[in-house]
VOPAGU-2260 file (C-alpha; in pm, 1 decimal, decimal comma):
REM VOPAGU-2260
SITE   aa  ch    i         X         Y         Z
SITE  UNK   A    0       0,0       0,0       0,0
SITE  UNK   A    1     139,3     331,2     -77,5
SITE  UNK   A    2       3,8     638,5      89,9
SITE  UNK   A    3    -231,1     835,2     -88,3
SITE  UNK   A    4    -231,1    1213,2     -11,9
SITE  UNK   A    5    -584,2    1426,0     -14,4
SITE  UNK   A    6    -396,6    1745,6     -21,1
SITE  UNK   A    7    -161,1    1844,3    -352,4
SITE  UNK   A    8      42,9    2095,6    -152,0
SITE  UNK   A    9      73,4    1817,4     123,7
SITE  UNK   A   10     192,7    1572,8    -133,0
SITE  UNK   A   11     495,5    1844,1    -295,2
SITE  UNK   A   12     576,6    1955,3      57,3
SITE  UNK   A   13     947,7    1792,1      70,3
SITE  UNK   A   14    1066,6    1941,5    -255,8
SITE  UNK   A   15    1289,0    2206,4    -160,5
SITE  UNK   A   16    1505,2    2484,3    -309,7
SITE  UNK   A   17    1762,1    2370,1    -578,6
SITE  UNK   A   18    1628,2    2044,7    -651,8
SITE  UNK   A   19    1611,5    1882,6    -969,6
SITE  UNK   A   20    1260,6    1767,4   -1100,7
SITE  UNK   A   21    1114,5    1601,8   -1409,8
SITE  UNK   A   22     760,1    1672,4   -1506,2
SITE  UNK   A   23     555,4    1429,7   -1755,0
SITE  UNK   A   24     397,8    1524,7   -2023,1
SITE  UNK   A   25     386,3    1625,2   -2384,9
SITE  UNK   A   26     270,8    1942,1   -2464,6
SITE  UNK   A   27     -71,3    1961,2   -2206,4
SITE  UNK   A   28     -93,7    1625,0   -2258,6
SITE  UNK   A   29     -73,8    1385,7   -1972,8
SITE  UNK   A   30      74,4    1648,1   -1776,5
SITE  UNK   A   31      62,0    1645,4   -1330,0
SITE  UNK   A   32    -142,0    1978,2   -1370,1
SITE  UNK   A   33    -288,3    1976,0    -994,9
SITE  UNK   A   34      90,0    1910,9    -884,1
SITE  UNK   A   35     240,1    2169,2   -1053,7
SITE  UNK   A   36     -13,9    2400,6    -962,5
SITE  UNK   A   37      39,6    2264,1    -603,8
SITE  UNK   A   38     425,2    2345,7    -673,3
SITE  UNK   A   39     362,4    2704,9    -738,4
SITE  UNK   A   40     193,5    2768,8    -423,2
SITE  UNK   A   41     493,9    2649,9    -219,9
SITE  UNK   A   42     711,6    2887,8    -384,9
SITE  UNK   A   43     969,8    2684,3    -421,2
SITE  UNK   A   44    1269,9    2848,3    -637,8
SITE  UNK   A   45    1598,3    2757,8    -829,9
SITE  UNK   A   46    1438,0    2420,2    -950,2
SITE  UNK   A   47    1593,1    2260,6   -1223,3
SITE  UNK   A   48    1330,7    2081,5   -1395,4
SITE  UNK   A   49    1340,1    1799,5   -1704,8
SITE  UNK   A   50    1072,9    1782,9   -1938,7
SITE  UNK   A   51     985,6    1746,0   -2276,3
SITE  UNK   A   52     880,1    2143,7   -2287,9
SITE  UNK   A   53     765,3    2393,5   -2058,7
SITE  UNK   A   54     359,2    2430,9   -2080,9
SITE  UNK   A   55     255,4    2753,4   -2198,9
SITE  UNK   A   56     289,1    3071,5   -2090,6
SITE  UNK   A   57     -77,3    3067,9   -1825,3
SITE  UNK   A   58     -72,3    2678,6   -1791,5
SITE  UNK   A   59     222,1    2359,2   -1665,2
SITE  UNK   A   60     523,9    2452,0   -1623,8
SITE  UNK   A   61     456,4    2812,4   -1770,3
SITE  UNK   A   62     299,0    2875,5   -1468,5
SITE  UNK   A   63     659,9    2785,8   -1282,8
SITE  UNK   A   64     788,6    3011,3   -1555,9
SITE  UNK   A   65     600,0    3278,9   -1471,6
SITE  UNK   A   66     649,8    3264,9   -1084,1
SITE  UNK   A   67    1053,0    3288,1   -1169,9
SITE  UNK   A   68    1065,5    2904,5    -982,6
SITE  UNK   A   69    1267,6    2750,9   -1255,9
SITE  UNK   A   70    1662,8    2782,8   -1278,0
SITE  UNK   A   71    1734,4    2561,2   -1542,9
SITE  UNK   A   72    1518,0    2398,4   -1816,8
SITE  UNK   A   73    1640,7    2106,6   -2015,9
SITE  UNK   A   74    1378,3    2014,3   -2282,7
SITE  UNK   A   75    1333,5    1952,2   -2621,0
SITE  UNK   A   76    1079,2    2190,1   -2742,5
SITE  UNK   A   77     998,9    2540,5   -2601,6
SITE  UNK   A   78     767,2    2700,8   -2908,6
SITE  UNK   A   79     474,4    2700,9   -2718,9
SITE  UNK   A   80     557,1    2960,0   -2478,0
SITE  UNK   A   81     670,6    3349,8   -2539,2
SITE  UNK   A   82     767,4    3402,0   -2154,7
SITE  UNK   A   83    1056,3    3106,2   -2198,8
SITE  UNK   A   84    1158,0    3266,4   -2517,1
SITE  UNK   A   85    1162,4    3581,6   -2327,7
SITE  UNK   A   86    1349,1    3444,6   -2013,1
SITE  UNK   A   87    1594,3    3262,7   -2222,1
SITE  UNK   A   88    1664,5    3583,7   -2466,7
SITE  UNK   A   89    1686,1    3805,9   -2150,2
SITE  UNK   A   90    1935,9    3585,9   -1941,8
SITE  UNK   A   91    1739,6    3500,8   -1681,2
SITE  UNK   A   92    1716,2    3109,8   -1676,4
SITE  UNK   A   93    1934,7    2857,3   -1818,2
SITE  UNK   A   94    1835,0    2629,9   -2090,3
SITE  UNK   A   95    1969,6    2292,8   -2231,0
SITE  UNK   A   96    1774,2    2212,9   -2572,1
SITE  UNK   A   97    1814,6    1800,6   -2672,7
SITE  UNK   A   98    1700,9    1631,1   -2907,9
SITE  UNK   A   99    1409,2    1436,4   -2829,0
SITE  UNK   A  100    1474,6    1101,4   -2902,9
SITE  UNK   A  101    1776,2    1201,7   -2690,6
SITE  UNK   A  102    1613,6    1326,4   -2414,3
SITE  UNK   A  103    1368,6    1003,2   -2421,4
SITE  UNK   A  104    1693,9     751,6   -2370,0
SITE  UNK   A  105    1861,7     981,0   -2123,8
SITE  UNK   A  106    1582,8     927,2   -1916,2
SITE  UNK   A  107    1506,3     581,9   -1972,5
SITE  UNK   A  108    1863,0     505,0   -1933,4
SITE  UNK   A  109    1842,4     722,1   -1578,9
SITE  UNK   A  110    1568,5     496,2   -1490,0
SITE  UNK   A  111    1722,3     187,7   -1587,0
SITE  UNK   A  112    2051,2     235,7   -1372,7
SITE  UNK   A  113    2270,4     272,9   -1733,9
SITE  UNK   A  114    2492,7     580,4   -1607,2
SITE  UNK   A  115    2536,0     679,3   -2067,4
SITE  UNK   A  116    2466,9     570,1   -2369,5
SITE  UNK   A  117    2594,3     646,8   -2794,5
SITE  UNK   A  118    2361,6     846,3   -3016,1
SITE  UNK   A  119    2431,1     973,0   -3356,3
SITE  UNK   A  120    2169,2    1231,4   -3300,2
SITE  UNK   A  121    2364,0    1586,9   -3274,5
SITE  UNK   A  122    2668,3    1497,6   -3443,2
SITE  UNK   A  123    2828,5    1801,6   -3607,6
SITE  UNK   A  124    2562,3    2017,9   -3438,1
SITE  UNK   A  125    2640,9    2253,0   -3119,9
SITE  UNK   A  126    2462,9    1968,8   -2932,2
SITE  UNK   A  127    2815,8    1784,5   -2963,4
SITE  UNK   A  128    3000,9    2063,2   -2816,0
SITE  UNK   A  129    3238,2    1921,8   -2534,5
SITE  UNK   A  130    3069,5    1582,5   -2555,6
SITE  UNK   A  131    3315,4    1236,8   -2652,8
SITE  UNK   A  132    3264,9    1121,6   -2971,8
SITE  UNK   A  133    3327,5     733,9   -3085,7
SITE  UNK   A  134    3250,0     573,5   -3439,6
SITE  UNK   A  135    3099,4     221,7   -3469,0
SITE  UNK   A  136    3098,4      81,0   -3803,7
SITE  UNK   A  137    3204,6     423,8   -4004,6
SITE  UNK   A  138    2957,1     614,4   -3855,6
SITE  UNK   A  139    3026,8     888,4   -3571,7
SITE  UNK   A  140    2845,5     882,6   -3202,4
SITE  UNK   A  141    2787,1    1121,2   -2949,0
SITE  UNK   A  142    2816,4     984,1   -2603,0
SITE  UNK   A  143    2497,6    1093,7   -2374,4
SITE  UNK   A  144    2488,5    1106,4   -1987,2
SITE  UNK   A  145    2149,8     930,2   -1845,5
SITE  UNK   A  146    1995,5    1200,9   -1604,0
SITE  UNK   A  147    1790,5    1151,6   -1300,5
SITE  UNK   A  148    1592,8    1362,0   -1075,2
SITE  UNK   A  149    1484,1    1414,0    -658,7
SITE  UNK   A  150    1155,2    1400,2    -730,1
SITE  UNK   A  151     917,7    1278,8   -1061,4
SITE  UNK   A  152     552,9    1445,3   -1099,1
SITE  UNK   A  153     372,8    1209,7   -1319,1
SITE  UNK   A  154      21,1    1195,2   -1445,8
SITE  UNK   A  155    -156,8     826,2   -1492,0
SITE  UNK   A  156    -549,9     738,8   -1545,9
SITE  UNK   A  157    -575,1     463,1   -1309,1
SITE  UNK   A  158    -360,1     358,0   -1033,3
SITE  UNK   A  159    -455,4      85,1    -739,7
SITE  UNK   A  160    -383,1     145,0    -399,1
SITE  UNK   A  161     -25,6     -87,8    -442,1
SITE  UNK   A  162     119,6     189,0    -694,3
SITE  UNK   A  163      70,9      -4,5   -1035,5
SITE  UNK   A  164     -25,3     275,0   -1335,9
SITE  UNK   A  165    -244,7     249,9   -1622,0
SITE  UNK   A  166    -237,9     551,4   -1874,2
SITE  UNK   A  167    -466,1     648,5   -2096,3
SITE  UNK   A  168    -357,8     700,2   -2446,2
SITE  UNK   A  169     -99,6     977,3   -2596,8
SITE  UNK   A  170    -163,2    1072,7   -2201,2
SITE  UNK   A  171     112,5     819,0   -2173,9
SITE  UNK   A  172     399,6     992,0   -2335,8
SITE  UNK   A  173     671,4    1089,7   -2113,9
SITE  UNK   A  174     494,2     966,0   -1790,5
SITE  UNK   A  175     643,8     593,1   -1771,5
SITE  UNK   A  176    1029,0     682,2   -1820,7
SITE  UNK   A  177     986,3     972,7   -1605,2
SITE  UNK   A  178     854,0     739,6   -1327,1
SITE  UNK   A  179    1105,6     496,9   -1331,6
SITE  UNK   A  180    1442,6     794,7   -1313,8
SITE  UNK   A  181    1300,4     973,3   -1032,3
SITE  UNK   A  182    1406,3     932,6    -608,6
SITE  UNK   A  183    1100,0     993,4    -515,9
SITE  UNK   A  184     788,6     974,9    -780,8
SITE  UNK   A  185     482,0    1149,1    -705,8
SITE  UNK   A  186     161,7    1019,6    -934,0
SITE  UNK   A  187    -139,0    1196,9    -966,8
SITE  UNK   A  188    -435,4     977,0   -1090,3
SITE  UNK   A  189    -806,3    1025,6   -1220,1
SITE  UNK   A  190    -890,0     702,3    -985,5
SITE  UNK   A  191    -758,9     551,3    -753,5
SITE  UNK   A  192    -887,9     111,3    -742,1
SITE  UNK   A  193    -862,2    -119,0    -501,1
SITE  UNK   A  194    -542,6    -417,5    -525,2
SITE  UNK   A  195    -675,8    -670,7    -815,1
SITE  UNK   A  196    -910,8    -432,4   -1015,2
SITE  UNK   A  197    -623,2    -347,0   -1297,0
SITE  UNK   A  198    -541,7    -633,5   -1504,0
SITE  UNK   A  199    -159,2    -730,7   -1455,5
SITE  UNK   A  200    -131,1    -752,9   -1851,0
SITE  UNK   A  201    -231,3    -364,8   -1899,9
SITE  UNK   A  202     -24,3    -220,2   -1584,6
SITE  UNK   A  203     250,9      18,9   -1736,1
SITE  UNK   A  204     412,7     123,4   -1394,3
SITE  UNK   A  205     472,5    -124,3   -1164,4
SITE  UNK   A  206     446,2      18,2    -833,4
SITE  UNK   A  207     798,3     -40,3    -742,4
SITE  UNK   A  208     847,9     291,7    -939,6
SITE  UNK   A  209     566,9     541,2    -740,5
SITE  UNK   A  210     628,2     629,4    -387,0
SITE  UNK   A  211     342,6     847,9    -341,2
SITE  UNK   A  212     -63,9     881,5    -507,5
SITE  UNK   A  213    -308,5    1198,8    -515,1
SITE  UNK   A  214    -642,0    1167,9    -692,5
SITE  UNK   A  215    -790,0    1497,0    -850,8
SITE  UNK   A  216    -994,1    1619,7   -1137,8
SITE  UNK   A  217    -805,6    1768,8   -1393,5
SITE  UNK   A  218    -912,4    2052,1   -1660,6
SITE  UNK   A  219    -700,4    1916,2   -1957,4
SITE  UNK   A  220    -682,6    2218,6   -2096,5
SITE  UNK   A  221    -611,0    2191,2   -2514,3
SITE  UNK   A  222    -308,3    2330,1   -2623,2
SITE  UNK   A  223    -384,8    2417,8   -2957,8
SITE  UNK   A  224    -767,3    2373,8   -3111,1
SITE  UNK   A  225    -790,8    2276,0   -3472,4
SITE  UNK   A  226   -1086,3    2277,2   -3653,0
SITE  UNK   A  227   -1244,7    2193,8   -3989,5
SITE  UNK   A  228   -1437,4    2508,1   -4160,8
């Protein structure tokens, strides 16, 4: 049984000044938006947070953005959001832009206890810069350093009361390598079932992964709304 918080601030409490964080999601998509809002009211500063990008600029991590919370971003795609551009063109936060089949494996990898890892992805781009470089079979590799994180804020549709995660969809995305490369991970669910009601063949996350659970409603905002004329 893992404990399951009623409170989001409650469940966020121990993240602290200068820690590192990764946030799932893709786009708005399956992203922890009751835990990052939950973050923001703490106040917490100088995080250093991994995701694939950083909301926009009234919703996710924009909202972190906005409050001046974030240190360091490292992401693969910020073109959703004219306060990072800002923040980034101004000098006032670090960024570290990778490729995002990159950024995928570094996680995974950070997860999966494997401390690097060749890519070919970035060769002879300024994502090589400083990084070792090895060729297998006439073709050049970067090498990548797996990255881990204090805490994980995931999102997942179901969970039972052991930990185990079901997501729904795309909602997916990020959310099961993020689980896996975080200390501590933190999963807010839709609903929460008792041990037995998820079938073992459809879990994604084993609870081994999840330390903590929250249930709330979510607004799932869209990011961008497309429509036929």
């Amino acid at each position: 049984m893992k404990p399951v918080y009623t409170d989001f601030v409650e469940a966020v409490k121990d993240i602290q000044d200068g820690m590192t964080i990764m946030v799932g999601g893709f786009g708005l998509c399956g992203i922890p938006e009751n835990l990052i809002l939950a973050l923001a009211e703490t106040g917490v500063k100088n995080l250093t947070v991994i995701s694939n990008n950083c909301g926009i600029d009234d919703w996710g991590l924009g909202i972190l953005l906005k409050n001046r919370q974030i240190k360091k971003m490292i992401g693969s795609y910020v073109g959703e959001n004219k306060e990072f551009e800002r923040q980034v063109l101004s000098g006032e936060i670090e960024v570290e832009l990778i490729p995002q089949g990159t950024l995928a494996e570094k996680i995974r990898a950070g997860g999966a206890g494997i401390p690097a890892f060749y890519t070919p992805a970035g060769v002879g781009t300024p994502v090589a810069k400083g990084k070792e470089t090895r060729v297998f079979h006439g073709r050049e590799y970067l090498l990548e350093e797996a990255v881990t994180a204090d805490f994980s804020l995931i999102r997942a549709w179901k969970a039972d009361k052991m930990g185990n995660l079901v997501y729904r969809k795309t909602a997916r995305n990020f959310n099961p390598m993020i689980a896996a490369a975080g200390k501590v991970t933190i999963a807010e669910v839709e609903e929460l079932v008792d041990i037995g009601e998820l079938d073992p063949d459809h879990i994604h996350t084993p609870s081994i992964y999840v330390q903590r659970l929250i249930v709330g409603k979510q607004e799932k905002r869209i990011e961008r709304l497309t429509v036929r004329g």
